[in-house]
C-alpha angles and dihedrals in degrees: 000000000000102000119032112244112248085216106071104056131052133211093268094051081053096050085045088058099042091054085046088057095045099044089051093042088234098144089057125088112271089348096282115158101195086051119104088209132104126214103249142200147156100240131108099263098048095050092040115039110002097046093062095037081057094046095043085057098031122016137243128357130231115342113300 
């Protein structure tokens, strides 16, 4: 599946997933806790789902 379907999963799986990330670090880059930056992409997911969990936590991505 290229996209994931809405669907099947529900806000609360989403806010699950979003404390999970931040807890292991696993949006950062490398996993680095101390660093400011987040791993990025251009997929779906990224763009989608990973992207606002990091700028609810965060703040705003890039420059812009």
């Amino acid at each position: 599946m290229k996209e994931p379907d809405r669907n099947i999963y529900t806000d609360n799986d989403r806010d699950e997933y979003a404390e999970i990330m931040k807890q292991t670090c696993a949006m950062k880059h490398g996993n680095n806790p101390a660093s400011n930056k987040p791993k990025s992409s251009k997929g779906y997911k990224y763009k989608v789902i990973i992207k606002p969990i990091w700028e609810d936590f965060y703040g705003t991505v890039g420059r812009g």
